[in-house]
N, C-alpha and C positions, 0 to 999 in steps of 0.2 A: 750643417745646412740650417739648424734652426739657428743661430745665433745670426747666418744670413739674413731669414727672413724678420727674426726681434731688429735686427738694426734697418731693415728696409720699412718697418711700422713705424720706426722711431722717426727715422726719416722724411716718413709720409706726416707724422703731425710734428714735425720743424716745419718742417716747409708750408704744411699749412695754417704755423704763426705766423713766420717768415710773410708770409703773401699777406696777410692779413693786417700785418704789420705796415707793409709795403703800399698797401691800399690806404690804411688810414693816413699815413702820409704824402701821398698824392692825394688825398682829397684833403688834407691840412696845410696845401702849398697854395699860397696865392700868387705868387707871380707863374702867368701864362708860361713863359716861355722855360722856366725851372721844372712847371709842374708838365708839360709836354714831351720834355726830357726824362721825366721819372716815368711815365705814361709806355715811353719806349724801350725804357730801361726794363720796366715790368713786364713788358709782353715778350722783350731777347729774352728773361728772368724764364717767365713761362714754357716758352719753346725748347730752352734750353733743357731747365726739368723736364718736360716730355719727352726730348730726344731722349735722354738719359736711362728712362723710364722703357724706353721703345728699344733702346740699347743693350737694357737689359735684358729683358723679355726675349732677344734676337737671340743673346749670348746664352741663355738656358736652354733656346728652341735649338743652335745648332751644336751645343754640346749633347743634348738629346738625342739629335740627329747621328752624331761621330761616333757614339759610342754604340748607338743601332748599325753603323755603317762596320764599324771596326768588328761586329758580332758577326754581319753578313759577311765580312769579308774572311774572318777564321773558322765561318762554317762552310765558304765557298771551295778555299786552301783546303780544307780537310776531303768537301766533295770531291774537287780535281784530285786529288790525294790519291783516295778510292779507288776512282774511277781507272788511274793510270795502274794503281795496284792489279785491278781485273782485268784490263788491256794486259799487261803481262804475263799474267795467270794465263789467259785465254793465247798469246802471241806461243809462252810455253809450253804451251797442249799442243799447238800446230805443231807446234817443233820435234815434239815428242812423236807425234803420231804420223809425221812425214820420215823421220828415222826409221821408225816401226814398220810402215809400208815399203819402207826401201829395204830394210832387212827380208822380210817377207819375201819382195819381189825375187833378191838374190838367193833365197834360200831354194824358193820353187824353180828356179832357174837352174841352180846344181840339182835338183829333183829331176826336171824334164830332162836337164843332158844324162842325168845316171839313169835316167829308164828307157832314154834312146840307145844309149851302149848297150845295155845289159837285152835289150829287142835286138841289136843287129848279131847280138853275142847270140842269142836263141834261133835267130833266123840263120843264123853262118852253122849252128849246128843241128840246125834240123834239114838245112840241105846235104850237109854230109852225112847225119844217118839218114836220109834217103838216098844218097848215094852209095852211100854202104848196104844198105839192104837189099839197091838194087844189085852189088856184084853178089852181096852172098845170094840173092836169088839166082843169077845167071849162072851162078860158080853148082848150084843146089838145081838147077835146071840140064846142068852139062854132067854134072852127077850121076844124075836120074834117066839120062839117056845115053847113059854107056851101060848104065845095067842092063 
């Protein structure tokens, strides 16, 4: 980069012989129509160096720019990166804990059916010993009144 800007110093005092040069001979021209010719020849001379000059300055501004864009853009990639990484993270916790709920659900579900069998089992046999208690009472009542 400096060897860019040593030759763009060097360049800037050429060119300002160069003009200098270029001036004294327009003003060393006596024929009008020669010297009117150098006159525009000087000033295409001048705009040209300017554009050149403004050319430059553009091509530093938007390399500056590309290389700011190309940083936004490898830290953009990395943030959508991220972000889809934690989407994931976050999609596989549902996932996890909708299984979990459904195991759950199934599990208390063979719960409530094995504690409704094992009630209709308790109530099926506590009708029969009260049936039973009632014949041994009749049986223990017919007993008692034959003695």
């Amino acid at each position: 980069m400096t060897d860019l800007h040593d030759r763009r110093a060097e360049d800037k005092q050429t060119e300002a012989k160069l003009q200098a040069e270029l001036d004294a001979l327009v003003a060393a021209e006596n024929d009008p129509s020669k010297r009117a010719t150098l006159m525009v020849l000087n000033a295409i001379n001048r705009c040209l160096t300017q554009n050149t000059h403004v050319t430059h300055n553009v091509k530093e501004q938007l390399t500056t720019l590309k290389t700011s864009f190309d940083e936004h853009v490898v830290g953009f990639a990395q943030h959508a990166k991220d972000e889809e990484a934690l989407l994931n993270k976050g999609r596989g916790a549902w996932m996890a804990l909708a299984w979990f709920l459904g195991l759950v659900q199934v599990a208390v579900g063979f719960m409530i059916m094995d504690t409704r069998d094992t009630l209709r089992q308790l109530h099926g046999a506590s009708i029969e010993a009260k049936m039973s208690d009632q014949r041994l009472n009749s049986r223990i009542d017919v007993l008692e009144a034959k003695r």
